[in-house]
C-alpha positions in Angstrom: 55.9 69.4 -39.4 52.5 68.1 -40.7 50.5 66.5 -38.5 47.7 64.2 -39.7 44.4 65.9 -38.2 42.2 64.0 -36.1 38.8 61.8 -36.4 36.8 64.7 -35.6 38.9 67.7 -37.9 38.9 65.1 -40.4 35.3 64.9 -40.5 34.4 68.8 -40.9 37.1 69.4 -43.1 39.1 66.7 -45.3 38.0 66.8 -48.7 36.5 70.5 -48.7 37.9 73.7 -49.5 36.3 77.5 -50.3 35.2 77.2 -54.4 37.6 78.0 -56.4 35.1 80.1 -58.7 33.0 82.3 -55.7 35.3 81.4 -52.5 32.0 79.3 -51.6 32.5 78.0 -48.1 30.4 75.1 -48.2 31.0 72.6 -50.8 28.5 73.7 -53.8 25.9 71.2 -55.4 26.3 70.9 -58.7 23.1 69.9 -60.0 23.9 69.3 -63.2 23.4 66.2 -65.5 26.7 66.9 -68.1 29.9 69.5 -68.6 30.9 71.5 -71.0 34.3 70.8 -72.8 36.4 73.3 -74.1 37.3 71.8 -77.1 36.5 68.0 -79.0 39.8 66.4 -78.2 39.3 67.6 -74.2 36.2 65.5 -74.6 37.6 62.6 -76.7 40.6 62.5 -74.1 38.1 62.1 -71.1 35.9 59.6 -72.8 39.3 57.2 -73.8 40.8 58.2 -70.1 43.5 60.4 -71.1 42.4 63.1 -69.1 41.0 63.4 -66.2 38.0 65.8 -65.5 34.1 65.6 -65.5 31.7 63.8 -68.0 28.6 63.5 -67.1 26.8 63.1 -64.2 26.6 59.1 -64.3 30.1 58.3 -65.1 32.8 58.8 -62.2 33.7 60.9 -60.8 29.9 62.1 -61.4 30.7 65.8 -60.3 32.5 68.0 -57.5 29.7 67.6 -55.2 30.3 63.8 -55.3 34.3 64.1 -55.2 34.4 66.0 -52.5 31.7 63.2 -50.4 34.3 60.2 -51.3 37.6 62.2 -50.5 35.8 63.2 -46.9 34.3 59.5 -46.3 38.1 58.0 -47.9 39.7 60.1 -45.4 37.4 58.8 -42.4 37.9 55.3 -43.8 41.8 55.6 -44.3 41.3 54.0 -48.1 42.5 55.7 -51.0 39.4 56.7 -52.8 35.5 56.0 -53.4 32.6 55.8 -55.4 29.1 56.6 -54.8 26.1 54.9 -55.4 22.1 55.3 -55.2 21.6 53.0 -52.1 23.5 50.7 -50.0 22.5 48.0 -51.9 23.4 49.2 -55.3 27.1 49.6 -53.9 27.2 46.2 -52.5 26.0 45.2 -56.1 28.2 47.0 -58.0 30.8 45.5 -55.6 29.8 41.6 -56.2 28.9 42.2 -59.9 32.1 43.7 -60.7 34.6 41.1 -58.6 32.7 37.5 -59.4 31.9 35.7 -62.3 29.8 32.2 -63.0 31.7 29.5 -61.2 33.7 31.6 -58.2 32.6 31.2 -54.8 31.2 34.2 -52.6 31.6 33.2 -48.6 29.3 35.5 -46.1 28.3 36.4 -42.6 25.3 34.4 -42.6 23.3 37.6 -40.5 23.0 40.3 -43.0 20.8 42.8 -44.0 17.4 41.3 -45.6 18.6 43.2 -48.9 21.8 41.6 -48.9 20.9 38.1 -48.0 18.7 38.2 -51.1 21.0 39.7 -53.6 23.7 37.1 -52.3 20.9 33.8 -52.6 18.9 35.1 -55.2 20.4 37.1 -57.8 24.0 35.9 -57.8 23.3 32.6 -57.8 21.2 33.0 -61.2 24.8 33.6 -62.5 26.4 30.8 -61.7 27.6 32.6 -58.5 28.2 30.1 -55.6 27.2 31.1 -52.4 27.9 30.1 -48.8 26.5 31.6 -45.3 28.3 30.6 -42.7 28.8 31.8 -39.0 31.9 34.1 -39.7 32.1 35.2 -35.6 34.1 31.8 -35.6 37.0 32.2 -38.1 38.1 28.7 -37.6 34.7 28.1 -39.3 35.6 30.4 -41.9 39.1 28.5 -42.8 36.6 25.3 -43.0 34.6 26.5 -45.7 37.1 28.1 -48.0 36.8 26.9 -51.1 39.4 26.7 -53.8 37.1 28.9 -55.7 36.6 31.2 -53.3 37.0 34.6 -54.4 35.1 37.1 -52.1 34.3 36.9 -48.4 31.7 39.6 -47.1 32.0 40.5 -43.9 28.5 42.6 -41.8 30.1 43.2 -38.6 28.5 43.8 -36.1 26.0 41.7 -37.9 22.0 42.8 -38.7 20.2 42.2 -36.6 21.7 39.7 -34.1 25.0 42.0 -33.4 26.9 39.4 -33.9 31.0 40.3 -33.9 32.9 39.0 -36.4 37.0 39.2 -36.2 38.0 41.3 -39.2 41.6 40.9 -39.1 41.6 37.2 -38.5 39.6 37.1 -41.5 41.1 38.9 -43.6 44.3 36.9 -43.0 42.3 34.2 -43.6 41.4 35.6 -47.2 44.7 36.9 -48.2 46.0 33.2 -47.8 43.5 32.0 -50.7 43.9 35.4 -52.6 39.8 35.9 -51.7 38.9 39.6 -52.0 37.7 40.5 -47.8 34.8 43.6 -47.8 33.6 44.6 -45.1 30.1 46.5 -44.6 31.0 49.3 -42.3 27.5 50.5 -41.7 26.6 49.3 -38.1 30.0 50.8 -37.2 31.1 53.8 -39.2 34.8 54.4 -39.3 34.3 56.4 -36.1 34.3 53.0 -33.9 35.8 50.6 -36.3 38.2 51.1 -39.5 38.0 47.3 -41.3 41.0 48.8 -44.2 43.2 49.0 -41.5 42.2 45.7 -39.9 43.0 44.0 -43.3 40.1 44.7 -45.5 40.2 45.1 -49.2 37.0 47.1 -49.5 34.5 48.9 -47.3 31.2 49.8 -48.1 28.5 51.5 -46.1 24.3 52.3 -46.6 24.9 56.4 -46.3 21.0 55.9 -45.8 21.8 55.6 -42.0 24.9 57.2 -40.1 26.4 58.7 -43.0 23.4 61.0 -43.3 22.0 60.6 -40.2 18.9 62.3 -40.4 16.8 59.9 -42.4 16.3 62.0 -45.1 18.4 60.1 -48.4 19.5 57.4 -50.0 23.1 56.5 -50.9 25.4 54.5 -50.6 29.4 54.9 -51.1 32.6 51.9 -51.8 35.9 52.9 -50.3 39.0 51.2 -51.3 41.9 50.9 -53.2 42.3 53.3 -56.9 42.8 50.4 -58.8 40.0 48.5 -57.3 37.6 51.0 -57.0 38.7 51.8 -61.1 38.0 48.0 -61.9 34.2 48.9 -61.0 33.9 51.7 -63.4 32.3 49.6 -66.4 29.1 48.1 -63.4 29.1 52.1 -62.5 28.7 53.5 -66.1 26.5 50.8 -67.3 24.2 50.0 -64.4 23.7 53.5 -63.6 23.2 53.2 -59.7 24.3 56.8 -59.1 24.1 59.1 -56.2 22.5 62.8 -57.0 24.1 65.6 -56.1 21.8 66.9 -53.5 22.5 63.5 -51.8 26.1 63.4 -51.6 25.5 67.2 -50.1 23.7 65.3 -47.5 26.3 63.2 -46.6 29.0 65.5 -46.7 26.6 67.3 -44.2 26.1 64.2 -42.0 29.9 63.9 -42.1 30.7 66.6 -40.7 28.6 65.9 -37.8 29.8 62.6 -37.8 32.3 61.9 -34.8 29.6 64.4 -32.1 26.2 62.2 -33.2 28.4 58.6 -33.0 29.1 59.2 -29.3 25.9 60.7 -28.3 24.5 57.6 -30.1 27.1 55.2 -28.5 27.0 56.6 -24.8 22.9 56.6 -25.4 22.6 52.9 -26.6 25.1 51.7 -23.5 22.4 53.0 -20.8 19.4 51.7 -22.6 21.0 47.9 -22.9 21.6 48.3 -19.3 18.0 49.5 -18.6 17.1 46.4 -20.8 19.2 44.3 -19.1 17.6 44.5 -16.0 14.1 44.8 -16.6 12.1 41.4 -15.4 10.2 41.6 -18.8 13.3 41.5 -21.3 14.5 37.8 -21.8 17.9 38.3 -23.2 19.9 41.7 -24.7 22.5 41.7 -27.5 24.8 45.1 -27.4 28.6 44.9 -28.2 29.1 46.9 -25.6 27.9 45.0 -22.7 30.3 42.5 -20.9 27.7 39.4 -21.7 27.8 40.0 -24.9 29.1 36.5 -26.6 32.1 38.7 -28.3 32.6 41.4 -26.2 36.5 41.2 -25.7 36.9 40.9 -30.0 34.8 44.0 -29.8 36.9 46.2 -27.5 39.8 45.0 -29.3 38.5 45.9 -33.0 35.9 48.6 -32.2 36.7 52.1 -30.1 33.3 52.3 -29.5 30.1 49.9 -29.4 27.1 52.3 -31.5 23.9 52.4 -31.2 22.3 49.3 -32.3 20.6 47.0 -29.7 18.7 43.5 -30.1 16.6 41.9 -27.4 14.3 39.4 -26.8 11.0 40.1 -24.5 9.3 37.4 -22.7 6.4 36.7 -24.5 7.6 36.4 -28.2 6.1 37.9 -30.7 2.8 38.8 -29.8 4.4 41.1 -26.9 6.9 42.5 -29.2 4.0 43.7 -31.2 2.2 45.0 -28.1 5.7 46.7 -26.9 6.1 48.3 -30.5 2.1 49.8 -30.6 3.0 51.2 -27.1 5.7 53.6 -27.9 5.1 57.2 -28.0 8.6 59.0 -27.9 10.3 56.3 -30.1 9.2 55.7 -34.0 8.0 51.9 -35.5 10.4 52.6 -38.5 12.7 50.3 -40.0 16.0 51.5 -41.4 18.5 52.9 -38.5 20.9 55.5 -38.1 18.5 58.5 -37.4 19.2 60.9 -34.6 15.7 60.1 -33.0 15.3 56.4 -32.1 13.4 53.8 -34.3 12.3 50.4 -33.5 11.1 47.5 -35.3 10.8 43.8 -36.3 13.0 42.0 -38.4 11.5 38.7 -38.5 8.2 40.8 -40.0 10.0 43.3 -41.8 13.6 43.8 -42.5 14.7 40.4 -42.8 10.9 38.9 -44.1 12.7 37.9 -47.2 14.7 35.5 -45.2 13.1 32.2 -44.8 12.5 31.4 -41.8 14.4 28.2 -41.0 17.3 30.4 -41.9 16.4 32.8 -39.3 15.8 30.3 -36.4 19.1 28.8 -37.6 20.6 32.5 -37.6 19.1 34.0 -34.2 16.7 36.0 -35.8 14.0 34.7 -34.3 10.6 36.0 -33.8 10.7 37.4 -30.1 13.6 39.9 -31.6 13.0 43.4 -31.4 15.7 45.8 -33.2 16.5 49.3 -31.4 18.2 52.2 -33.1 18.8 54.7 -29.9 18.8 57.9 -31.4 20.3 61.2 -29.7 17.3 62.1 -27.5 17.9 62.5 -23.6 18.3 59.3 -22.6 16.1 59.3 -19.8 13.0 60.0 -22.4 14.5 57.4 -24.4 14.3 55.2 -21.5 11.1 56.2 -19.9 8.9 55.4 -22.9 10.6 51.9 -23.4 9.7 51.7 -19.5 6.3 52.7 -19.8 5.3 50.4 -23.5 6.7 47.5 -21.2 4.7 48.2 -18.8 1.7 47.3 -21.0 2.6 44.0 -21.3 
């Protein structure tokens, strides 16, 4: 009897198998712009979708390299398939682009990535988009501003950079009443400590920029869903051209495999540093899923198997000892982006989420005495002692 493999099997082998051509046993990169066809009508039958096979490099499935990245990342995720894109930001394009037209209605997590927030308010809006941020870790306060227009609620759980939680489930319920499309943006997470598609999501999408990779060393991004929704994107694919190379979806399917081992050294990591944060005389408040204060900590056991590695505080003294904490590190790296196995910090108020006006970032709990942590996999006592000694500077 077949058994389905677990997280961790899944992650060093679904999708791969030794090349068919060499017996490779790592998945090959194809680095290669088109393919050959054996004949005109093999290539006519591809182009009208009559076939299935490789085109060219831009146009899904892009190559083997890539397919082999979205059936791993679609296993991890439990959705059907995947596509890939350039950055985390040209998926969540491609996902908005291809789902809303001029007069629907987009609802969001109002704490999102500064990228997002300004695609959402910016961009969309220029096409008649509507758009609506609202607190979404209330749900009640999501059924209030449904629209009848409402076609997409995006979901950042747990949010950047405020770690807000967010009930995915409830959500999505609320969605699927109003027939609004519910996507998640997994990235925070990964599928090792929270699976939104089987919590009620349509779509998933993730920045393979940070856990996916892991190393801080690509940019990509990847949509995981249904066939037939991830085949109604095709046409923003093909013509915006947003498209992952091949050495980058190597990456990932090289961070992948890695996965499930670097999630729980980050996870266990991050859980003693909020602690250490927690009690230290010079750190006003912490914000980690993980820690029983936090203002959704029970809806985070209950959605999430595990909190990652993400952390927010505040330090007495606002800004101006942020900045002094920051230009005190030695061990960890003032870097924005997250995911990495050795630790960044940073300021979104200055730098992430600088786009964000600030009103909306008082209103949202980014405010300017918050400092964002990505615990890498480092000892965690190094970790800890050179957070100790930079506060001890202030």
């Amino acid at each position: 009897m077949k058994t389905e493999k677990k997280f961790g099997t899944q992650c060093v082998h679904a999708g791969e198998a030794p090349d068919a051509s060499y017996g490779a046993h790592t998945t090959p990169i194809y680095q290669t712009s088109t393919f050959v066809f054996d004949n005109a009508q093999q290539g006519a039958a591809r182009f009208n979708g009559e076939e299935e096979g490789y085109i060219y490099a831009r146009v899904g499935p892009n190559t083997p390299t890539h397919a082999a990245f979205v059936d791993k990342i679609s296993s991890l995720e439990g959705g059907e398939t995947g596509q890939t894109f350039s950055s985390g930001m040209a998926a969540i394009t491609a996902v908005a682009l291809s789902q809303l037209e001029h007069g629907d209605h987009l609802l969001s997590t109002n704490v999102v990535y500064g990228g997002t927030y300004g695609l959402f308010s910016s961009i969309l809006t220029k096409f008649g988009i509507e758009v609506s941020f609202v607190d979404t870790s209330d749900h009640e306060n999501v059924k209030r501003n449904i629209k009848k227009n409402t076609k997409m609620i995006f979901l950042e759980t747990p949010a950047n950079p405020t770690m807000i939680v967010s009930d995915i489930e409830e959500i999505c319920n609320i969605g699927r009443d109003v027939g609004a499309l519910c996507v998640v943006d997994n990235t925070f997470a990964t599928p090792r400590f929270q699976r939104p598609l089987q919590l009620g999501a349509d779509v998933v999408v993730h920045s393979c920029t940070k856990y996916i990779g892991g190393h801080a060393d690509l940019l990509g991004g990847v949509v995981v869903g249904k066939k037939e929704f991830i085949e109604s994107m095709s046409s923003i694919v093909n013509f915006t051209g947003g498209t992952m190379g091949p050495l980058e979806a190597w990456l990932c399917i090289r961070g992948l495999k890695t996965l499930h081992l670097r999630m729980e050294r980050h996870a266990s990591n991050a859980m003693k540093v909020a602690e250490f944060l927690e009690a230290h005389s010079k750190i006003g408040w912490v914000r980690y899923p993980g820690l029983p204060g936090h203002p959704q900590y029970d809806l985070a056991k209950k959605q999430m198997s595990g909190f990652s590695g993400m952390i927010s505080f505040g330090i007495k003294g606002g800004i101006e000892a942020g900045q002094k904490l920051m230009n005190s590190v030695e061990l960890c790296s003032l870097a924005v982006s997250l995911g990495a196995v050795d630790t960044l910090i940073q300021h979104p108020a200055s730098m992430t989420h600088a786009n964000v006006p600030g009103k909306v970032r008082a209103e949202t709990g980014i405010t300017d005495d918050l400092v964002r942590i990505s615990v890498g996999i480092e000892e965690v006592e190094d970790i800890i002692a050179d957070l100790d000694q930079a506060l001890a500077h202030l």
